[in-house]
Steps between C-alpha positions, in 0.01 A plus 500: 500500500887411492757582708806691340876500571648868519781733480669331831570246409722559177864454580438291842263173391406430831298163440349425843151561289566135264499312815114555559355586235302194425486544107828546383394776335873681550755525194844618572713762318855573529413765759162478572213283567109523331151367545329330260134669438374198411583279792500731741182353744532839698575286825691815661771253635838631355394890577634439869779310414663770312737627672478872296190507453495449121200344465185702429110362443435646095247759637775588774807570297630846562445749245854541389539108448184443291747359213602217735126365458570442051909421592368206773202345221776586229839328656319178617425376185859479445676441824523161659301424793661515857372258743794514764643751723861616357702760707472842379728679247864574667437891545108451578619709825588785291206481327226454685425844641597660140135635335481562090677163375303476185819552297709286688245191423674284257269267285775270369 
């Protein structure tokens, strides 16, 4: 099992999670972050660190976010891999209690 970033965390990139996750299995987007399947060890680590509760085990993700679990496996093959803590996005504030971002995820 892998764990999955979700909907919260579109449009705030919160990246408390890089700091301990012991892999560097996270690749960062313009406005979001994602797991890489592959080197994901399932160590639990960055699912208290987020801060909105974005980050879901694969058999955990909520029903209505299932296509986070292709968009993670699918965006870190071409994303670079984060291995420091950044500040969040300007308007994470604004954002992080905002549910249904899927459209508002940019890919660059």
């Amino acid at each position: 099992m892998t764990y999955v970033v979700t909907d919260a965390c579109v449009k705030c990139k919160y990246t408390d999670c890089v700091d301990v996750c012991p892999v560097d299995c996270f690749h960062e987007g313009p406005n979001f972050l994602v797991i890489d399947p592959d080197e994901c060890i399932d160590c639990t680590l960055c699912v208290a660190e987020c801060p909105v509760e974005a980050i879901y085990a694969e058999d955990d993700v909520p029903a209505d976010q299932q296509a986070y679990i292709q968009l993670n496996a699918e965006l870190s093959k071409g994303w670079p891999v984060i291995v420091e803590k950044k500040d969040p996005l300007p308007d994470h504030d604004q954002w992080a209690s905002v549910k249904g971002k899927l459209q508002h995820l940019d890919k660059g």
